[in-house]
Backbone as JSON Lines, residues from 0, in Angstrom:
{"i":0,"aa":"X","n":[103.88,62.43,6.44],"ca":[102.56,61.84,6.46],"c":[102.27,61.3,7.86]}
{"i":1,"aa":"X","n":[100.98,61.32,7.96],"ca":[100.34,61.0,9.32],"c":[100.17,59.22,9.45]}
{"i":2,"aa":"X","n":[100.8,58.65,10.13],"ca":[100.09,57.16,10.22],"c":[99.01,57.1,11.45]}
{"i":3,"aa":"X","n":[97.83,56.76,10.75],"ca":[96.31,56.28,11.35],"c":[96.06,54.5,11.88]}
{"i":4,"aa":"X","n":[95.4,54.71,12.55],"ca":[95.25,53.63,13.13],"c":[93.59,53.54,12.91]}
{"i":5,"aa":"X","n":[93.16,52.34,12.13],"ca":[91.09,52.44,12.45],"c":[90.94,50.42,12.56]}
{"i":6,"aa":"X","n":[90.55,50.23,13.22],"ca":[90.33,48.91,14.02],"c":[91.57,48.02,13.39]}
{"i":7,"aa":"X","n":[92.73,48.31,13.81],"ca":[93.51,47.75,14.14],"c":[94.38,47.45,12.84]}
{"i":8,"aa":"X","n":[93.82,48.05,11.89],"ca":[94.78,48.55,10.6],"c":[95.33,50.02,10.45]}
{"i":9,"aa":"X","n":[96.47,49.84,10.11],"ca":[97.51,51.05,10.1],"c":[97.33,51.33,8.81]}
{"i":10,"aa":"X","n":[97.97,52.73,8.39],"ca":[97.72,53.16,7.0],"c":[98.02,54.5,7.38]}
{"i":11,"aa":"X","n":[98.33,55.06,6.46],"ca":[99.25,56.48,6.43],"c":[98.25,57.36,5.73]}
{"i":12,"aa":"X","n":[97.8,58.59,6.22],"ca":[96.89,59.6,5.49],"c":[97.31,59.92,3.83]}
{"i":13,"aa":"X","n":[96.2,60.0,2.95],"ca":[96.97,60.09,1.96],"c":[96.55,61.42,1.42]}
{"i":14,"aa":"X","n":[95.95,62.45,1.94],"ca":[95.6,63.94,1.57],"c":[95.67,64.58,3.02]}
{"i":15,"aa":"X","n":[96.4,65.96,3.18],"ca":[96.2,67.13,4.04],"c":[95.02,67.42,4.07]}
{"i":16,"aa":"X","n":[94.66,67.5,5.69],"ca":[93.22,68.37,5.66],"c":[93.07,69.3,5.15]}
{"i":17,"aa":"X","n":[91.43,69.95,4.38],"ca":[91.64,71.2,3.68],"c":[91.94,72.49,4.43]}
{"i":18,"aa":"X","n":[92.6,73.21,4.52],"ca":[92.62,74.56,4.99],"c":[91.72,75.45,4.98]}
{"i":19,"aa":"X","n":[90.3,76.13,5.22],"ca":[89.75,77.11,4.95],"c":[89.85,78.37,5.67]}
{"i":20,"aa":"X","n":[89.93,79.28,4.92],"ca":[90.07,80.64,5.93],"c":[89.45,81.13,6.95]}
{"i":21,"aa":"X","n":[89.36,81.49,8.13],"ca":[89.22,81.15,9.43],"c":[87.96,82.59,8.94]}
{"i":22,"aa":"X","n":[86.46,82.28,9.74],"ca":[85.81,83.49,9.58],"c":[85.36,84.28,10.68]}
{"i":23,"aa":"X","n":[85.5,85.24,10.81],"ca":[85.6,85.94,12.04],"c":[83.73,86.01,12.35]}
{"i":24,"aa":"X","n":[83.21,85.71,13.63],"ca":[81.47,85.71,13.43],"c":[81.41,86.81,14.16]}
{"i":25,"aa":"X","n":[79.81,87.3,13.7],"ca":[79.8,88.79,14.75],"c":[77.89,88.47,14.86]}
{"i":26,"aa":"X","n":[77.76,88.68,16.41],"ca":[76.47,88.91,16.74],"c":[75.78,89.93,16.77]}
{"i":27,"aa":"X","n":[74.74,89.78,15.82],"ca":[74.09,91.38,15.9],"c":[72.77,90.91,16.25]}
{"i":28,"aa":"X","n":[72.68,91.97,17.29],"ca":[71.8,91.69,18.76],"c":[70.44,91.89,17.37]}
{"i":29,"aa":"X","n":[70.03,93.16,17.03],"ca":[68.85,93.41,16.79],"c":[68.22,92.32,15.57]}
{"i":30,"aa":"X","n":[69.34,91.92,14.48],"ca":[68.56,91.05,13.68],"c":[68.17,89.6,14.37]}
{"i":31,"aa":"X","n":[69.11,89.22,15.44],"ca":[68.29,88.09,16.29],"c":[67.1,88.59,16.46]}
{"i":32,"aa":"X","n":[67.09,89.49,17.41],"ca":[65.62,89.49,18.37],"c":[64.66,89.5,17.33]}
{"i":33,"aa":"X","n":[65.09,90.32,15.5],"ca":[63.48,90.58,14.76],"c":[62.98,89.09,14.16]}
{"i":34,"aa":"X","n":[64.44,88.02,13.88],"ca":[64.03,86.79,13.5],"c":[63.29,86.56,14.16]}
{"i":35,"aa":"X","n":[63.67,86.13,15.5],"ca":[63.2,85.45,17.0],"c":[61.43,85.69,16.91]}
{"i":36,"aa":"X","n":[61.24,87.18,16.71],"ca":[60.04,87.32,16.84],"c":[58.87,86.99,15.53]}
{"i":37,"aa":"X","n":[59.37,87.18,14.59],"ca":[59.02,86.75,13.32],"c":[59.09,85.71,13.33]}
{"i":38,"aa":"X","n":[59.68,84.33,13.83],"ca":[59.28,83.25,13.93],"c":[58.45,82.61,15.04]}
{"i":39,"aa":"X","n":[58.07,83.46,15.61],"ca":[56.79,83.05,16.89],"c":[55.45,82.9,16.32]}
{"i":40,"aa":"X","n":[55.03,81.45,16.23],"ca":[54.18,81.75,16.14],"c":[52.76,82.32,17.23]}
{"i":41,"aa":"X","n":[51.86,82.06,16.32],"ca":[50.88,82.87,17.5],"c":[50.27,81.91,17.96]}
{"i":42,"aa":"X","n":[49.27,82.06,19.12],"ca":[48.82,81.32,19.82],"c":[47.42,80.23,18.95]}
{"i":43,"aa":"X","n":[47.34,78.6,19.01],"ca":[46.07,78.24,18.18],"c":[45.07,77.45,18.99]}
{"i":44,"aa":"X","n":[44.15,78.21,19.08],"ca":[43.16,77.69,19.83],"c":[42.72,76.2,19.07]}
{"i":45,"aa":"X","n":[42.46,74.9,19.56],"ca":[42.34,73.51,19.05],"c":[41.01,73.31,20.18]}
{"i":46,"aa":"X","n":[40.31,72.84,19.47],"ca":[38.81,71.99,20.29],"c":[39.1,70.59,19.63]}
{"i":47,"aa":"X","n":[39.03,69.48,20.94],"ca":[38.92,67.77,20.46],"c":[37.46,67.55,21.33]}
{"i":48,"aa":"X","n":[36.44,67.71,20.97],"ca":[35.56,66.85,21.61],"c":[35.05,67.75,22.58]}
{"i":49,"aa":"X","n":[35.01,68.93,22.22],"ca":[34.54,69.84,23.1],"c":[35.3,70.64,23.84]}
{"i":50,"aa":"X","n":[36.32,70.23,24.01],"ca":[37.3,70.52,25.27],"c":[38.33,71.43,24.08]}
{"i":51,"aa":"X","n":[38.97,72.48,24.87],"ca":[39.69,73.73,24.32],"c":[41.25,73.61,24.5]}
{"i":52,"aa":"X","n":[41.69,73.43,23.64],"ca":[43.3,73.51,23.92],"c":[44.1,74.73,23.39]}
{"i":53,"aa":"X","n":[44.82,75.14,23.64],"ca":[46.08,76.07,23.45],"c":[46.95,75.44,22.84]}
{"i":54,"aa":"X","n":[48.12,75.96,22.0],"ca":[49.31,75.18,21.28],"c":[50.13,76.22,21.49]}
């Protein structure tokens, strides 16, 4: 067992961290870029008082 230290009390771990199986990640170029673009939105033209804004 592990002894811990947390503001100045000692105490011994009383469970193993869980183990989970390690997952291998893989980037796939093209489903980024179609999210990426599918979440753009489009441009919104806003008027306050006359005056024209972009967002």
């Amino acid at each position: 067992m592990t002894k811990l230290l947390y503001r100045g009390h000692a105490y011994t771990q009383s469970t193993a961290g869980n183990q989970k199986p390690l997952v291998q990640l893989t980037y796939r170029r093209h489903t980024y870029q179609t999210r990426q673009a599918e979440a753009h939105a489009p441009q919104v033209q806003l008027t306050y008082r006359g005056v024209r804004y972009s967002r």
